[in-house]
C-alpha positions in Angstrom: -3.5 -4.3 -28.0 -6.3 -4.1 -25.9 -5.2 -7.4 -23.6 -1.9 -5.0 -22.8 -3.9 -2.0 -22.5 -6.3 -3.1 -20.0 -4.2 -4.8 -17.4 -1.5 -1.5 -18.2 -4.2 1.1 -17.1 -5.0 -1.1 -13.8 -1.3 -1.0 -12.9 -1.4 2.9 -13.3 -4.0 3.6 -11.9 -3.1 1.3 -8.7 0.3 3.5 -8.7 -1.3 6.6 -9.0 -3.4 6.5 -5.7 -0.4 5.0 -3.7 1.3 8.0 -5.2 -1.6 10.3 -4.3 -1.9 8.1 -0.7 1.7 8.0 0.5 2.2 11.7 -0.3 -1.0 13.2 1.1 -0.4 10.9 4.2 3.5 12.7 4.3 3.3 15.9 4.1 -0.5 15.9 6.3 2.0 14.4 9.0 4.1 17.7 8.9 -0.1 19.8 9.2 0.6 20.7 5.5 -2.5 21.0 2.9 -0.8 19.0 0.1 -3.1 21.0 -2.6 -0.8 24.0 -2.1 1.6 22.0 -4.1 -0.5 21.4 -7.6 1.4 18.1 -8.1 0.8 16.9 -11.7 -0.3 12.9 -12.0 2.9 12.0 -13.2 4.6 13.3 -9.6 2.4 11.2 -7.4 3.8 7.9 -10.1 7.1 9.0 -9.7 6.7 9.2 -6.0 4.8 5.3 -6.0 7.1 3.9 -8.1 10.1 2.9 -5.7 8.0 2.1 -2.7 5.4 0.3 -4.6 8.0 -2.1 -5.8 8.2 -4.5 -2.7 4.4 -4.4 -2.3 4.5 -5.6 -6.2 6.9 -8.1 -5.9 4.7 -9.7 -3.4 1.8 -9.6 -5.2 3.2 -11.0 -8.1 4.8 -14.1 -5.8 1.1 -14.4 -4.2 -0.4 -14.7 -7.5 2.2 -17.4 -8.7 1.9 -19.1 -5.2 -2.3 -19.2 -6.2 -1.5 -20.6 -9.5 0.6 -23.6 -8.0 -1.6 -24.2 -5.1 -4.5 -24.1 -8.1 -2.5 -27.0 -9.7 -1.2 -29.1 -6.8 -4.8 -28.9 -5.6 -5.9 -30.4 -8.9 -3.5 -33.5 -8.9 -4.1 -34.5 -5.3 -8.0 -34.2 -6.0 -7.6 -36.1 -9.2 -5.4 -38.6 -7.4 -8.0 -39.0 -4.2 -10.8 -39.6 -6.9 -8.6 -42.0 -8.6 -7.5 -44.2 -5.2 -10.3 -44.5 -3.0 -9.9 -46.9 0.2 -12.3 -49.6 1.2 -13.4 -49.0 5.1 -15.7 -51.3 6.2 -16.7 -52.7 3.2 -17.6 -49.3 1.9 -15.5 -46.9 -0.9 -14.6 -44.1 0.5 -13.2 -41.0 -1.6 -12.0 -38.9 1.0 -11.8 -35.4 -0.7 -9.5 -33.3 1.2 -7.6 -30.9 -0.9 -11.2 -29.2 -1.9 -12.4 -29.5 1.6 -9.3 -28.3 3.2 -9.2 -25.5 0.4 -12.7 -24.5 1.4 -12.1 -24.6 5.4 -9.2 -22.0 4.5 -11.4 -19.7 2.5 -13.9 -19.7 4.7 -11.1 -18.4 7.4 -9.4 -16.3 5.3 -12.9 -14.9 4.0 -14.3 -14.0 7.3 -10.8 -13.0 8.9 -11.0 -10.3 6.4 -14.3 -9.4 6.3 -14.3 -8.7 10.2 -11.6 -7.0 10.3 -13.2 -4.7 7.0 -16.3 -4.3 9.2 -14.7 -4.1 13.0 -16.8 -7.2 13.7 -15.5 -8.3 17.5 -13.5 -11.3 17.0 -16.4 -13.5 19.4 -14.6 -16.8 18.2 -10.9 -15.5 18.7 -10.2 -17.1 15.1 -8.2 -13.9 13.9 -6.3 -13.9 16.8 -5.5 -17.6 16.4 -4.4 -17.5 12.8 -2.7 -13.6 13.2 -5.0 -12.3 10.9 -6.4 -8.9 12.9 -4.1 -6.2 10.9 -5.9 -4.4 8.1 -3.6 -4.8 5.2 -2.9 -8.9 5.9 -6.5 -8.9 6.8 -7.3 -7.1 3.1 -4.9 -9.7 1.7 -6.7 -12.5 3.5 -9.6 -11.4 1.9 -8.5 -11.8 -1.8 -6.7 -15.2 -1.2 -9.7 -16.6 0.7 -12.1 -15.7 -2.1 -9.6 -17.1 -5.0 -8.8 -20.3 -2.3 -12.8 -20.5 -1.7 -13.4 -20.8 -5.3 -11.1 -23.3 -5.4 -12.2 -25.7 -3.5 -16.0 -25.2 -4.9 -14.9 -26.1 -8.1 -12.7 -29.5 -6.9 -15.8 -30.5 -4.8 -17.7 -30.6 -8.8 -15.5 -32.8 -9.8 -16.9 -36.7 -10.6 -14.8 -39.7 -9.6 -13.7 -41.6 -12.5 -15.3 -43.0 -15.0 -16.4 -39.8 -15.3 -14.1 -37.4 -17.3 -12.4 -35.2 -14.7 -13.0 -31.7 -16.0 -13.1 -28.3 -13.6 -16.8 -26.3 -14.2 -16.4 -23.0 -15.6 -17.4 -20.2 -13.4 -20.9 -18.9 -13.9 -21.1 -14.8 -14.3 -22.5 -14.1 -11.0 -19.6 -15.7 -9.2 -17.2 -14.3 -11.5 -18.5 -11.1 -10.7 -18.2 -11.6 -7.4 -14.9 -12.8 -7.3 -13.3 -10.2 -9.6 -15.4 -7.7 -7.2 -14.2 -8.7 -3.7 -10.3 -9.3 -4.8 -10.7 -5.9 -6.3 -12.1 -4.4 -3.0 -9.3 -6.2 -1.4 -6.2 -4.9 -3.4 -7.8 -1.5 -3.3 -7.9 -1.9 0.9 -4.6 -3.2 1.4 -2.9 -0.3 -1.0 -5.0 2.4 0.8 -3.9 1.5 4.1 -0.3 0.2 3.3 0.7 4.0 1.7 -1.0 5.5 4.3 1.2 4.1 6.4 4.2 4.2 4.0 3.6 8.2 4.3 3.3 8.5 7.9 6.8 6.6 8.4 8.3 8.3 5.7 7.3 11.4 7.5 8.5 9.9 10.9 11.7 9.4 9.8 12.4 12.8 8.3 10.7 13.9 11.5 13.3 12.1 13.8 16.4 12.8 11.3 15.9 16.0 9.6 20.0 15.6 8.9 18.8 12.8 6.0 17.1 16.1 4.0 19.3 18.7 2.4 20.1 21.6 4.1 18.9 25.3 3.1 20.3 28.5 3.9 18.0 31.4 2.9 18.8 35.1 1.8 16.3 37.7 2.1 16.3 41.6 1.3 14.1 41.8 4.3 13.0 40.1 7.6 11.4 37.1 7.5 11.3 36.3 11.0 12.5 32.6 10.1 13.9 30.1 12.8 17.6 30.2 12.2 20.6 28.1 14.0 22.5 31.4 13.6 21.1 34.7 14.6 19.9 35.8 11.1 21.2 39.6 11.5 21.8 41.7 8.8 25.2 41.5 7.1 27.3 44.5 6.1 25.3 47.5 3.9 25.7 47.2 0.5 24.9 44.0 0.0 21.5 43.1 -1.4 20.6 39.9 0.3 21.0 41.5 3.7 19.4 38.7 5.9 20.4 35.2 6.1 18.9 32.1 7.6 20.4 28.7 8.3 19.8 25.5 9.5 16.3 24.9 7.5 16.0 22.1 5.8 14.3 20.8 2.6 10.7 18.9 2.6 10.1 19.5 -1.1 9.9 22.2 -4.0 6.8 22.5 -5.8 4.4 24.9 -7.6 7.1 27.4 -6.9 7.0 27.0 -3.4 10.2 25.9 -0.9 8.5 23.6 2.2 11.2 24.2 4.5 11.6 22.1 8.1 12.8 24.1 11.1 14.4 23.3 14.3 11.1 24.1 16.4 9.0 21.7 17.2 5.1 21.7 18.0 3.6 20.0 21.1 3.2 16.5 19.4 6.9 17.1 18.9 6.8 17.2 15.4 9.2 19.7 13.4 7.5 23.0 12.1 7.3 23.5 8.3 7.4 27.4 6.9 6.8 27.5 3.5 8.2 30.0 1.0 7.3 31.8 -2.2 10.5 31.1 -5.0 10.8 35.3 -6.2 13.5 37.3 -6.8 13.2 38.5 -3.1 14.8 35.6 -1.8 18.3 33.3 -2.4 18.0 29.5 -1.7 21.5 27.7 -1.6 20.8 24.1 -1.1 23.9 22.1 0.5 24.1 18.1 0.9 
């Protein structure tokens, strides 16, 4: 129970603050205080859940891709050990998966970790190997530690007759390992729903037709933007003010976040937001 548990809670809690990330980083695009809208945990997983599935996928794939590297790595060390060559009248066990997985974590290693730091790139080897983003650089950063390790481990193994057998990790570099791919994921999901957010939030910005549109009807003035001029309609009726052309950001803790047709000087649509009470009608249309 526990071995589901644990990796179950991790997954959660990973989708929870992409949830809480993305969604801050949307409606703080728009100049609104997302804590007006109370969201409950299980909101911000409902709102991870869909664009956290390519992100996932990919993970996954990395990890199986680590796992046959992690073999193929083995059988060509194994096989170097086992066929050494004779170069002038010297045996020579030329060791080059471990070395070459070592090089590539050492790269990958400090790729990431100048990035993480904003080290300048003095040697231009981020440049060269197109590692100067943040989330490939956070990604970087987990492989090169896992590939590093790697290669450490081959580089222990004994050419035959001894028996070929991988050391097992002490717990300082266990720790350390666990710690920096850890750091890593937590970087690269930070920074990739930020950015999911602000996109999201650009494209609603630069086609508010994809959201539903929103008439509103009031008993009184509202002074809300409204394609139509929102005068009153004929006495009698109890709704006497209506408003058109809004359109819907999101509903939540009883409150309608409405977009306009004004925009702001970053060109950015305005958002009014509304009270749900029994002074107001909201008709929603597609």
């Amino acid at each position: 129970m526990a071995a589901v548990a644990g990796p179950l809670t991790a997954v959660t809690a990973v989708l929870y603050y992409f949830g809480w990330t993305r969604t801050n980083a949307a409606f703080r695009y728009f100049g609104v205080d997302p804590a007006i809208l109370e969201l409950e945990p299980v909101d911000y997983l409902v709102r991870a859940a869909g664009p956290a599935f390519t992100p996932t996928v990919a993970l996954v794939l990395g990890a199986a891709a680590l796992f046959a590297l992690s073999r193929a790595a083995l059988w060509l060390e194994l096989a170097c050990l086992r066929h050494p060559i004779m170069f002038h009248a010297r045996v020579l066990v030329l060791r080059v998966p471990s070395v070459v997985l070592v090089y590539a974590g050492v790269v990958a290693l400090w790729c990431g970790i100048r990035v993480a730091l904003r080290i300048p790139d003095y040697l231009g080897i981020s440049a060269t190997v197109g590692l100067t983003e943040p989330v490939p650089a956070a990604l970087a950063l987990a492989a090169g530690s896992v590939v590093l390790v790697m290669g450490v481990r081959l580089l222990h193994l004994r050419p035959p007759p001894a028996e070929p057998r991988l050391p097992a990790l002490s717990t300082l570099p266990r720790l350390l390992l666990v710690a920096t791919v850890l750091v890593a994921t937590f970087w690269a999901t930070s920074v990739y729903s930020q950015r999911a957010g602000e996109d999201l939030a650009s494209f609603i910005n630069d086609n508010p037709g994809s959201q539903a549109g929103v008439t509103i009807y009031s008993e009184e003035s509202l002074s809300l933007w409204s394609v139509a001029p929102p005068g009153p309609v004929p006495e009698g009726e109890r709704f006497r003010y209506v408003y058109t052309g809004l359109r819907l950001l999101t509903y939540a803790n009883e409150r309608w976040l409405l977009l306009t047709g004004e925009r702001n000087a970053n060109g950015r649509l305005a958002v009014v937001i509304l009270r749900d009470d029994t002074d107001i009608r909201v008709r929603l249309s597609g």
